[in-house]
TORBAKE-191892 format. One line per field, with one value per residue (C-alpha): x negated, y, z negated. Coordinates in steps of 0.5 Angstrom, whole numbers, plus 500, padded with zeros to 3 digits. Each point is the difference from the previous one (the first is absolute). Example, Ala and Ser with C-alpha at 12.3 -4.5 7.8 and 13.67 -1.06 7.14 Angstrom:
<atoms>
c1 = c(475 | 498)
c2 = c(491 | 507)
c3 = c(484 | 502)
</atoms>
This chain:
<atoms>
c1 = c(902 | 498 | 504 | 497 | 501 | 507 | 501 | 498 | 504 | 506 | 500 | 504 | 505 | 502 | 502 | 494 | 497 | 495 | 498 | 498 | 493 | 495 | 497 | 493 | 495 | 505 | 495 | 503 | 503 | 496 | 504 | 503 | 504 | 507 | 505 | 504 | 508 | 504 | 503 | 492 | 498 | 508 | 498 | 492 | 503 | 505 | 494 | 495 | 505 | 501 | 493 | 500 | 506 | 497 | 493 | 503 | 506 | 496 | 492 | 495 | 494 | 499 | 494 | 496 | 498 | 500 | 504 | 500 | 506 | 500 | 504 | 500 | 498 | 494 | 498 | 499 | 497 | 502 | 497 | 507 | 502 | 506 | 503 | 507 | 502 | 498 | 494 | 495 | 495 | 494 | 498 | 493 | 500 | 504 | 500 | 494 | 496 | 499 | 506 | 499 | 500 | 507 | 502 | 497 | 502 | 508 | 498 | 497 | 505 | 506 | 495 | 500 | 507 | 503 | 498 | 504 | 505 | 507 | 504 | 493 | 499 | 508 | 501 | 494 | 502 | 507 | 497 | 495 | 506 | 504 | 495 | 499 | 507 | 502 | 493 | 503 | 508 | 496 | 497 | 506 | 502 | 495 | 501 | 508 | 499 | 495 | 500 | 493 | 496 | 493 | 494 | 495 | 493 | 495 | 493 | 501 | 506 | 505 | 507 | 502 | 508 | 503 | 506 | 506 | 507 | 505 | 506 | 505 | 495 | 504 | 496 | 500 | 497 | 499 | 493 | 500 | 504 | 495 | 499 | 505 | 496 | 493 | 496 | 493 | 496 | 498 | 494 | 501 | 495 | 503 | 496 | 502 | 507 | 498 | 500 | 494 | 502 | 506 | 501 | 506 | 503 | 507 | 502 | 507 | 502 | 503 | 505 | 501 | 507 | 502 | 494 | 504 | 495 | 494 | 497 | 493 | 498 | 498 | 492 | 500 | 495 | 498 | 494 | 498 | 493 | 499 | 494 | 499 | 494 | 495 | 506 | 504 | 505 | 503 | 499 | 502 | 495 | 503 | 507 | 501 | 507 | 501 | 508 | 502 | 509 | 504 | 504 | 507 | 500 | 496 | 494 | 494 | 495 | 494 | 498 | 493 | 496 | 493 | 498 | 494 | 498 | 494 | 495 | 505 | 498 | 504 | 501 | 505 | 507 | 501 | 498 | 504 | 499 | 496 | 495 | 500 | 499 | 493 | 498 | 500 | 496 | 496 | 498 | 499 | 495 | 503 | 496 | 495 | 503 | 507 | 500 | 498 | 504 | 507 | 498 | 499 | 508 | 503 | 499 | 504 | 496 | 505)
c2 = c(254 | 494 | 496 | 493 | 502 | 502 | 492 | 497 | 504 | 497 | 493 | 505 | 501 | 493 | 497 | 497 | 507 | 498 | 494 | 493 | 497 | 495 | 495 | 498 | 498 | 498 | 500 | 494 | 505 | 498 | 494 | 505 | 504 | 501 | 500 | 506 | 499 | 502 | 507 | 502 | 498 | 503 | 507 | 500 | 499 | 507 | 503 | 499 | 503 | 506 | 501 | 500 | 505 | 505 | 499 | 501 | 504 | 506 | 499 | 504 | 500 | 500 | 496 | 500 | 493 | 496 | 496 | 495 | 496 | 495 | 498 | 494 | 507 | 502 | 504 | 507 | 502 | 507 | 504 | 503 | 505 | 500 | 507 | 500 | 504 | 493 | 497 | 501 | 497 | 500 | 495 | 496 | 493 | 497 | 492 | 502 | 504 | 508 | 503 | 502 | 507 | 500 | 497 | 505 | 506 | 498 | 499 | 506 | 505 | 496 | 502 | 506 | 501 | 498 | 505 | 505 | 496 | 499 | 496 | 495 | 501 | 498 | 495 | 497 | 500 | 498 | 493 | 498 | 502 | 496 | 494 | 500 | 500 | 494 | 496 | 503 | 497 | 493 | 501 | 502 | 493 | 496 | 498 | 498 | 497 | 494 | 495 | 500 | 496 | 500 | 496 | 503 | 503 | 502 | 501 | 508 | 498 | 502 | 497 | 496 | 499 | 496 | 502 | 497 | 503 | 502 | 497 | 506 | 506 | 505 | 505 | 507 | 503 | 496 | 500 | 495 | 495 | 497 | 497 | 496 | 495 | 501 | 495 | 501 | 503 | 506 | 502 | 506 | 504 | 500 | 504 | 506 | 495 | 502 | 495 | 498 | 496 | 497 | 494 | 498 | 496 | 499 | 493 | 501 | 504 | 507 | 502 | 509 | 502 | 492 | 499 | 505 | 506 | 495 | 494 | 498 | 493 | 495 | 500 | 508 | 503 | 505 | 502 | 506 | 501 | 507 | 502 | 503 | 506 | 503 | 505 | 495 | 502 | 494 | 500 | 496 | 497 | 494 | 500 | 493 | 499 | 495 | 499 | 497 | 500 | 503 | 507 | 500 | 493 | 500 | 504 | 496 | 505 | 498 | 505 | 500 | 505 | 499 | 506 | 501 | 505 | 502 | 506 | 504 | 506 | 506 | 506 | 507 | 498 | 507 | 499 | 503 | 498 | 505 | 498 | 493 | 500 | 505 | 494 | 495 | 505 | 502 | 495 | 494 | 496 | 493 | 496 | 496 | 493 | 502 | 494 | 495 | 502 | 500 | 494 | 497 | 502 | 496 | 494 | 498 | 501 | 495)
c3 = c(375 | 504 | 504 | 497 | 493 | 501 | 503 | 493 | 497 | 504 | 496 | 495 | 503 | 500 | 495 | 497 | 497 | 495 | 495 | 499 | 500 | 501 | 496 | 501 | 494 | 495 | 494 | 494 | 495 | 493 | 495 | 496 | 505 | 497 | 505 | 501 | 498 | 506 | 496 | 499 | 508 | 503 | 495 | 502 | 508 | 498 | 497 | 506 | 505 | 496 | 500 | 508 | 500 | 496 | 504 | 506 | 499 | 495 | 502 | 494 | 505 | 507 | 503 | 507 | 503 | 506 | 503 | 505 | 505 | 504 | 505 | 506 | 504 | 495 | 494 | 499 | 493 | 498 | 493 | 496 | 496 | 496 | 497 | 497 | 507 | 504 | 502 | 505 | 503 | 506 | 504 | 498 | 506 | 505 | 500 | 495 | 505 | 500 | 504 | 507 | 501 | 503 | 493 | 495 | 504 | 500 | 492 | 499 | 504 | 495 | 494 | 503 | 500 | 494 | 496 | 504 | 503 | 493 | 505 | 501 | 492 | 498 | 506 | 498 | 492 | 501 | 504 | 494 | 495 | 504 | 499 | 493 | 500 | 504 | 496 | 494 | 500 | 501 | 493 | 497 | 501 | 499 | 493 | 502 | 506 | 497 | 494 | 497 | 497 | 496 | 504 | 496 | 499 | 503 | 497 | 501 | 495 | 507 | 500 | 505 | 501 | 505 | 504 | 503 | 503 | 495 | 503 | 497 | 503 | 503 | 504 | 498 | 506 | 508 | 499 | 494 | 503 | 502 | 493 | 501 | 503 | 496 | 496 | 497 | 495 | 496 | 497 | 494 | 495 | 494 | 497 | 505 | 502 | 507 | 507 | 501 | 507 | 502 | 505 | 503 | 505 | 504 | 499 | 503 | 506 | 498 | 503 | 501 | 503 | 499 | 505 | 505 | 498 | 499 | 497 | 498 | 501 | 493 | 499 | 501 | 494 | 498 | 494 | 497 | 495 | 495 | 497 | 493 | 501 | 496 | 497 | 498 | 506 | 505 | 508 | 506 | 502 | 505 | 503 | 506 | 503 | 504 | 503 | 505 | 503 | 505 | 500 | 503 | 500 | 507 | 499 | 497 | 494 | 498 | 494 | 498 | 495 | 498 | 496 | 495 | 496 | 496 | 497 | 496 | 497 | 496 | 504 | 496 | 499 | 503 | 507 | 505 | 507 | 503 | 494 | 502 | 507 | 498 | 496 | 504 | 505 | 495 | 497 | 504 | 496 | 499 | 495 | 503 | 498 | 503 | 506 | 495 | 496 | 504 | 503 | 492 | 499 | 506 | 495 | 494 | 495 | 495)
</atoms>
């Protein structure tokens, strides 16, 4: 809907579509902690992406919320409804600041629209399907494309896997080559096997089309957070990417994605589009601790 959103979400396109986390605040795991064999840990890792497949791939709930991306050029945070047709959403700020009149016009006229426009809905649709696919395809691979092993826990009873490179990978899509050249850490619920956060980064260049098509530089990173709710449901709440290498051998690419997320709330699983652009028009009530909020979860909370 918004040009600034449909350049975060560019960093799908390359290979290096979702996963790999920070760690931060390690807490000593107690005397007791059994170590996991390598059988459990590969088995709870397949587990854990199966999980986010059919999370992503057959959603029981759809929810609105805000999000927020920033960029060199600034920010822009937006309030989002999900709907099993696509998403929509309506602006809230422009680098943290009330649109101009001229912003919230051009927003407003596409909201407009979008109810009454099918090629704007399917166009629309097709993109989003088109990026959960490619971040999809990468969390296929991610139990193959490592070798895992226990760290411990933290006082949550949260379970921290450390990552390396498997060296007989083969990639099963373009964009989970990049986990050709990732080593970090994994945190997963074991209660729920869901990722809680994953960290990783490049620590050998990776190579796209033997470098012709594109190579991404050694020291790239890339960091995603989620959240369980009040319902028990998980939520993406920080995504940050930080590329850097050359395309076609000459030109440079700096791929840089901060995107944070907060204050879900449930809507029906039967929206259509029409019906979500009327919420986000008619009730535009935000919660007073939104800003707060939002800030709250740039930082890793692990």
């Amino acid at each position: 809907m918004r040009r600034s959103k449909r350049n975060t979400i560019l960093y799908l396109s390359v290979p290096l579509v979702l996963l790999c986390a920070l760690p931060s605040a390690f807490l000593a795991a107690p005397k007791n902690d059994l170590r996991l064999p390598a059988a459990s840990i590969h088995q709870m890792v397949k587990n854990v992406a199966w999980n986010e497949l059919q999370a992503s791939e057959h959603p029981k709930y759809y929810y609105r919320y805000l999000e927020r991306n920033i960029s060199a050029n600034g920010s822009t945070t937006t309030e989002e409804v999900a709907t099993p047709h696509g998403d929509v959403d309506q602006l809230i700020e422009v680098d943290q600041h009330a649109p101009t009149p001229d912003q919230m016009t051009k927003n407003q006229q596409l909201l407009d629209q979008l109810p009454y426009n099918t090629k704007l809905q399917q166009s629309r649709l097709k993109d989003q399907q088109n990026n959960r696919q490619r971040r999809d395809n990468v969390i296929k691979d991610i139990p193959n494309a490592f070798i895992y092993s226990y760290a411990g826990r933290n006082s949550k009873g949260l379970i921290m896997l450390k990552f390396r490179p498997a060296p007989n990978f083969q990639p099963s899509s373009r964009q989970s080559l990049i986990l050709q050249g990732m080593a970090g850490e994994l945190w997963v619920d074991p209660k729920t096997q869901r990722m809680v956060k994953i960290d990783g980064t490049l620590i050998k260049d990776v190579k796209i089309g033997w470098g012709f098509l594109a190579r991404l530089n050694q020291g790239g990173t890339f960091l995603m957070e989620q959240a369980q709710g009040p319902d028990g449901r998980w939520h993406q709440k920080l995504l940050s990417v930080h590329f850097d290498g050359t395309e076609f051998i000459f030109k440079h690419i700096h791929i840089r994605v901060n995107q944070i997320r907060c204050c879900y709330e449930r809507v029906p699983d039967n929206l259509s589009i029409r019906e979500a652009v009327q919420l986000l028009k008619s009730k535009p009530k935000l919660p007073k601790d939104w800003k707060s909020r939002l800030e709250a979860a740039r930082n890793p909370a692990l």
